[in-house]
Phi, psi and omega in degrees: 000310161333287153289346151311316204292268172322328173254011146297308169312311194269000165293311154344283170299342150289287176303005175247016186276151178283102156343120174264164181260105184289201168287165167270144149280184195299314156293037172058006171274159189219103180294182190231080180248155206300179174240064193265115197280355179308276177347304185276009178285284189296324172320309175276355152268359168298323180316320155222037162200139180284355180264085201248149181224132181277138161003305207278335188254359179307146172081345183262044157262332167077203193270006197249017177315276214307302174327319160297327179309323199304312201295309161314311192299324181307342210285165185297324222222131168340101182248145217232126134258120191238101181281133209170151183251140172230155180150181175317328205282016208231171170308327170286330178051072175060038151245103179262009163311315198275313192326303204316309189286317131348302190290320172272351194249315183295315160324309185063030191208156207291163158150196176258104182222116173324082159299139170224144175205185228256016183209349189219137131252126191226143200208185188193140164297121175246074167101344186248150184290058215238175141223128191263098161323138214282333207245180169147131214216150189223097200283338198261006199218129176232093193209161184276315174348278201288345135322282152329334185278322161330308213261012194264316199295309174316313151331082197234138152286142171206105195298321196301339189289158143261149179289042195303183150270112160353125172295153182218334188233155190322161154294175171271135154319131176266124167298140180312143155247121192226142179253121177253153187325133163298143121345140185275152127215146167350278177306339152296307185283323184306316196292313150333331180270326151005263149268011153282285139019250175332320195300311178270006150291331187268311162317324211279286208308321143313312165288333179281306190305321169288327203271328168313334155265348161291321185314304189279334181290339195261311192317314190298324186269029159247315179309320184315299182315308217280000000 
């Protein structure tokens, strides 16, 4: 109850926090990231370990934190890890793709970087030629280790890639899809009623055709009889 208690407070306290004018990127815009004490957390702890894990998440690495530090460090490409609750209730409103990239434009510095939380990891590639998966799963241990390892493992260089900067700003709205009713006009119903019409002329006609020859097919075989 206690951390359900805390981390409602801190959704709070995120939305209701003011956008700041982050670093600029390489293309000289200057993204609009929230003034997210999650965000300014992880960032200063980065500064001397790539692993940062929130309060609300202590202890759930287990005996196995140091290995993942190891593991991070091993990696081909700079890698960011932030264990933190996330979701709709939060400034990103369940896009933790764009938090990554947050996360990564407030660092300000190239790599991979790794949202984790107790069932999922998810991450973006930052300024470096990598491929990040957006996702990555561990169907059978749904624990942050074992999330996390999924998704460190998943992780490759790749030249073909461009060195892009992390998304930051929302998807675009997907449009509703609907069908709208045609306009009535005259000249529709009329052509409709038509070909209704024709349709059911032409069955009549058919079924009257079938029935004169069944007619004709009994008259003969009674004429036989007689």
């Amino acid at each position: 109850m206690k951390r359900l208690l805390a981390l409602l407070g801190l959704a709070l306290l995120v939305s209701m926090s003011v956008p700041t004018a982050a670093n600029a990127s390489p293309g000289g815009a200057a993204d609009a990231i929230p003034a997210d004490p999650r965000i300014t957390a992880a960032v200063a702890a980065w500064k001397t370990s790539p692993l940062y894990v929130d309060r609300l998440f202590a202890g759930s690495l287990g005996n196995q934190e140091g290995a993942l530090r190891r593991e991070i460090a091993a990696m081909p490409v700079p890698v960011y890890v932030a264990v933190m609750p996330h979701g709709h209730w939060f400034a990103e409103k369940g896009d933790t793709i764009r938090l990554a990239g947050w996360l990564a434009t407030a660092n300000g510095k190239p790599g991979v970087y790794v949202v984790v939380d107790r069932s999922t990891a998810t991450g973006a590639a930052h300024l470096v030629r990598a491929y990040a998966p957006p996702r990555a799963y561990e169907a059978t241990e749904y624990t942050p280790p074992a999330q996390l390892d999924a998704y460190l493992k998943a992780i490759e260089l790749k030249d073909r890639y461009d060195a892009d900067p992390a998304r930051t700003d929302a998807l675009p709205e997907r449009p509703e899809r609907g069908y709208e009713p045609e306009p009535f006009t005259v000249g529709k119903a009329l052509a409709n009623g038509f070909g209704g019409f024709m349709i059911g002329a032409i069955c009549g006609s058919l079924a009257a055709g079938l029935l004169v020859a069944l007619a004709a097919l009994f008259g003969r075989r009674r004429e036989g009889h007689a």
